[in-house]
C-alpha distance (Angstrom), angle and dihedral (degrees) to the residues before:
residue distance angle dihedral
X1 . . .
X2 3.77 . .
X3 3.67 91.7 .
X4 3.77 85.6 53.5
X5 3.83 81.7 46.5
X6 3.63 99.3 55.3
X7 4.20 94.5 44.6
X8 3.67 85.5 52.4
X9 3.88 96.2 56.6
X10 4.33 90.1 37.6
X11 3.74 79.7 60.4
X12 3.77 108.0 37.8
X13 4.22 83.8 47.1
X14 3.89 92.7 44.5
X15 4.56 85.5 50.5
X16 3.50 83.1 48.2
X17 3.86 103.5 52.3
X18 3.76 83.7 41.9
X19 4.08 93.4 59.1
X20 3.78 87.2 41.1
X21 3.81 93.4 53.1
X22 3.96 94.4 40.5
X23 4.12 111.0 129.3
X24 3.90 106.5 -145.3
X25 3.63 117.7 -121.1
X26 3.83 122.0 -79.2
X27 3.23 112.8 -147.3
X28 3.92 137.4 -176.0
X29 3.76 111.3 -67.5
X30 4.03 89.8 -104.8
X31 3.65 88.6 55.5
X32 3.89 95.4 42.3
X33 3.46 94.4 51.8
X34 4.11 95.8 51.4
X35 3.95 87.6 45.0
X36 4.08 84.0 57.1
X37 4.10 98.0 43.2
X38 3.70 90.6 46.1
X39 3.92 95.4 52.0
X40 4.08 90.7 171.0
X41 3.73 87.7 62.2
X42 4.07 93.5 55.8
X43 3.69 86.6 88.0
X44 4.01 90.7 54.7
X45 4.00 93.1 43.5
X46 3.99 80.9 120.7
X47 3.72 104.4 63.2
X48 4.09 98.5 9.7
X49 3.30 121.4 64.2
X50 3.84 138.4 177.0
X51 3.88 106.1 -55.9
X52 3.31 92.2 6.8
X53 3.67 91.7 52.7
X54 3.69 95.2 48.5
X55 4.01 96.9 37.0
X56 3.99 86.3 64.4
X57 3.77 112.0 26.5
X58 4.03 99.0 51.7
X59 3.93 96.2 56.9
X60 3.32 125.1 121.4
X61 4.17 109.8 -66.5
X62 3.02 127.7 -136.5
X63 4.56 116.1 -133.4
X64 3.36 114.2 -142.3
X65 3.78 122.8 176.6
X66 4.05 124.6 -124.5
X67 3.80 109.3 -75.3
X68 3.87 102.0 14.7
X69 3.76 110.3 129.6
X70 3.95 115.5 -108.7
X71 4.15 93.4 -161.1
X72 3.67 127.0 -30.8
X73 3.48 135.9 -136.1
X74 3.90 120.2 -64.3
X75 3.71 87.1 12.7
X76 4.10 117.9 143.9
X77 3.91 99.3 -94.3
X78 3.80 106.1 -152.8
X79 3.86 97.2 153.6
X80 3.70 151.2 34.6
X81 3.55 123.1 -129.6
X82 3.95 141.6 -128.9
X83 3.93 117.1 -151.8
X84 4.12 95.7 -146.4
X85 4.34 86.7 -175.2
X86 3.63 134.7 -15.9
X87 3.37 140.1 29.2
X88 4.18 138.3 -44.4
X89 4.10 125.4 -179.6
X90 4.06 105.7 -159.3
X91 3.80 98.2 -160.5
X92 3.94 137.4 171.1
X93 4.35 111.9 -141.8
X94 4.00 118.5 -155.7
X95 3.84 125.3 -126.4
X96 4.35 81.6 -103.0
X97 4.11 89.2 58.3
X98 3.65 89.2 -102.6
X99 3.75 115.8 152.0
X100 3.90 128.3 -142.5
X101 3.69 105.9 -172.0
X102 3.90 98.0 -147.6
X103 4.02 98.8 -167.2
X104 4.17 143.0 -21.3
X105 3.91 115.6 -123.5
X106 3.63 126.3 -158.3
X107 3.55 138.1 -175.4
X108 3.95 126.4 -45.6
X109 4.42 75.8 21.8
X110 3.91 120.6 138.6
X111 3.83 112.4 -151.3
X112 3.97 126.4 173.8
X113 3.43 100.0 57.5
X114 3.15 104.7 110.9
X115 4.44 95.4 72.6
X116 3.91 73.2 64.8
X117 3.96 93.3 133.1
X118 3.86 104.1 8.2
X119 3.99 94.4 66.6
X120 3.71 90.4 -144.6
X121 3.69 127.1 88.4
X122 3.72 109.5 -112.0
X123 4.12 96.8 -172.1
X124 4.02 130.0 32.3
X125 3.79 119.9 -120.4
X126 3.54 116.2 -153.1
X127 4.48 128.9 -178.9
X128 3.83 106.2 -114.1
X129 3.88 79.6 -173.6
X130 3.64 139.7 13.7
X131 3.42 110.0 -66.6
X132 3.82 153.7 -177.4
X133 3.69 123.4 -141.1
X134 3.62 133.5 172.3
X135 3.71 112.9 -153.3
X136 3.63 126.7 -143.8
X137 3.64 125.7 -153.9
X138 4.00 115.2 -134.3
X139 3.86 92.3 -128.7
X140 4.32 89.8 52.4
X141 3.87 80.7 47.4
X142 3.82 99.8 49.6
X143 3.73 101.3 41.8
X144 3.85 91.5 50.4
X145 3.90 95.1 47.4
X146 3.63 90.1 50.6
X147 3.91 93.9 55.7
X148 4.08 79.6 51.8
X149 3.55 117.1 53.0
X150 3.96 98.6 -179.3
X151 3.75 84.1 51.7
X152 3.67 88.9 62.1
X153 3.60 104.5 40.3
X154 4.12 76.3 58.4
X155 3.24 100.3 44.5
X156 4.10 87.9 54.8
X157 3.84 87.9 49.3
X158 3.72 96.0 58.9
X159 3.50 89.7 50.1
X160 3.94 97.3 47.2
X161 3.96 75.5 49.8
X162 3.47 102.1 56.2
X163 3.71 87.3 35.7
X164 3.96 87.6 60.9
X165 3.65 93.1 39.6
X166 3.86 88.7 65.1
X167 3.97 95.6 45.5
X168 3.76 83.4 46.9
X169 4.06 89.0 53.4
X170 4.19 97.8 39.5
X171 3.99 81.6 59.3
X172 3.64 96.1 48.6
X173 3.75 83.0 52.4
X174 3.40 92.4 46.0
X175 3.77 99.5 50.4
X176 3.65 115.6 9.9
X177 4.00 126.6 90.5
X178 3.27 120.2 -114.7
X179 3.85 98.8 -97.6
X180 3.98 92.4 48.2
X181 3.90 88.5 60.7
X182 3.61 96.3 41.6
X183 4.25 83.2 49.0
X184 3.86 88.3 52.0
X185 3.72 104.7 39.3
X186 3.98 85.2 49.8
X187 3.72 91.5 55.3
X188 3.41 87.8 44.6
X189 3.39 101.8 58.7
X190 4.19 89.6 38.3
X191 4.26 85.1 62.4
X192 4.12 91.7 44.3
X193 3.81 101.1 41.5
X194 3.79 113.7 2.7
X195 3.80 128.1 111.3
X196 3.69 125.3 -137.8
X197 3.77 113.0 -112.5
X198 3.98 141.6 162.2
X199 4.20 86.7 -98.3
X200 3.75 97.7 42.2
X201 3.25 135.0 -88.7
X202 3.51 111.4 -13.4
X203 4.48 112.7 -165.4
X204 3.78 107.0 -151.0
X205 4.03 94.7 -149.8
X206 3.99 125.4 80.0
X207 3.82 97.4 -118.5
X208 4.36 99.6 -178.1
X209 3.38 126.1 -134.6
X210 3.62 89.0 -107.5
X211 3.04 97.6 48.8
X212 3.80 91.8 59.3
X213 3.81 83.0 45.4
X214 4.07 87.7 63.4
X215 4.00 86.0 50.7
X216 3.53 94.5 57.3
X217 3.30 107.5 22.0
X218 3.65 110.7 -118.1
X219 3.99 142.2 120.0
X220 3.58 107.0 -80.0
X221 4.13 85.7 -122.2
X222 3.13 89.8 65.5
X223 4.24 103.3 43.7
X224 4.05 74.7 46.0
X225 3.85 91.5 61.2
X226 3.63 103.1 33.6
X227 4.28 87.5 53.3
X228 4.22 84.6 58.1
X229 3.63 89.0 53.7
X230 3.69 98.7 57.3
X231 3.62 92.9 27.1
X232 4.08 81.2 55.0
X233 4.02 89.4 46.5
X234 3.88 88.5 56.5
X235 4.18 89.0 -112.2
X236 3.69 98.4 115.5
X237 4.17 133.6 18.3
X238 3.93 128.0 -149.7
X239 3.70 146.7 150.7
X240 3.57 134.2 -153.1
X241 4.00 106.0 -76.4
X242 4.17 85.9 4.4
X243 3.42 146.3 123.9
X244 3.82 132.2 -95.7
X245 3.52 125.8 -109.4
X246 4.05 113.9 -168.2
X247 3.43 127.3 -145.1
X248 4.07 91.0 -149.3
X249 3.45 107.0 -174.5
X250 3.41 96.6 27.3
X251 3.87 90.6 53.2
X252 4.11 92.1 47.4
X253 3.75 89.9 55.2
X254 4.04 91.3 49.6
X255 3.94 83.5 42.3
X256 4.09 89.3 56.2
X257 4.30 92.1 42.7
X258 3.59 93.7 59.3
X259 4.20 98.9 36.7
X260 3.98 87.0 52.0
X261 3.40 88.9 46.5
């Protein structure tokens, strides 16, 4: 087991150099140049591009106010959709009521993708703030990718991407302790949603504690405690009803102590 252990963090560390160390796309100077006017759509510069980018993401949104359910679970999944601004949980609930909160999206985010080929929604997505999102029937999708073949080919990488991303998080929750997942889900969040600032990385959204307790699946108690001990050892920064502010590097290097360990 702790050789098993040990190849499991080589290769979660060697993924995450890799995503760290990724050069975005360069495109022709038409495509460039929509990718830049369209800053919502910088986020989707992997699957979207230029027209295609721009036919999709600037329809009509739709609002929806904080808490309203998006879909549900079991519910007919005909499109995918684009998160324009705010916030969206996609989550999966147990037969108990118990919630596993499967991943955060932020702006220029598409979510829903994944009932791609089922044609049933396997998750619920639900606005943890007001929101705009543009949705984007499968058969609009389809019949554009297939007039653009790089589009496709990066369309199927995103998915093989989030498809990996959620192997990589059932062995996290199969393996790591409690802090370790807390650690990486933290980090996580810092690279998808936080802001650069003079004190670290700073994430604009309120993200609860039991919210982060769904992530990693823990008692909120004990996501509660484990926050005051990096927030004691300077690696994180919060107030009651706040926002976090990471301590990236400072939290990786903590993060690679106690997995060596």
């Amino acid at each position: 087991m702790a050789l098993l252990g040990k190849k499991r963090i080589a290769v979660q560390k060697q993924y995450q150099i890799e995503q760290r160390s990724r050069v975005p796309w360069k495109g022709s100077a038409e495509t460039t140049m929509n990718l830049t006017d369209h800053r919502n759509c910088l986020t989707l510069s992997t699957v979207f591009r230029g027209k295609l980018c721009e036919q999709f993401t600037r329809r009509d949104a739709r609002a929806v106010p904080a808490g309203q359910t998006i879909y549900t679970t079991a519910d007919r999944a005909v499109s995918v959709y684009f998160l324009r601004r705010g916030l969206v949980k996609t989550s999966i609930v147990s037969e108990r009521g118990q919630e596993l909160l499967l991943s955060i999206h932020g702006p220029g985010a598409i979510f829903g993708e994944l009932c791609f080929c089922s044609g049933q929604r396997d998750e619920q997505a639900v606005a943890m703030e007001e929101c705009e999102v543009v949705e984007i029937l499968f058969d609009d999708l389809v019949s554009e990718l297939g007039k653009n073949r790089q589009a496709m080919v990066d369309m199927l990488n995103a998915i093989c991407l989030r498809l990996t991303q959620a192997h990589d998080q059932l062995m996290i929750l199969s393996f790591d302790k409690t802090m370790e997942r807390l650690a990486r889900k933290v980090l996580e969040l810092a690279d998808e949603l936080g802001d650069s600032t003079p004190e670290g990385t700073h994430i604009a959204h309120y993200i609860r504690q039991e919210e982060l307790a769904q992530m990693i699946a823990a008692p909120r108690e004990v996501v509660s405690t484990l926050l005051n001990e990096l927030r004691e050892m300077n690696l994180v920064a919060y107030s009651r009803k706040g926002r976090l502010t990471i301590r990236a590097e400072a939290l990786r290097t903590y993060l690679d102590s106690i997995t060596s360990d």
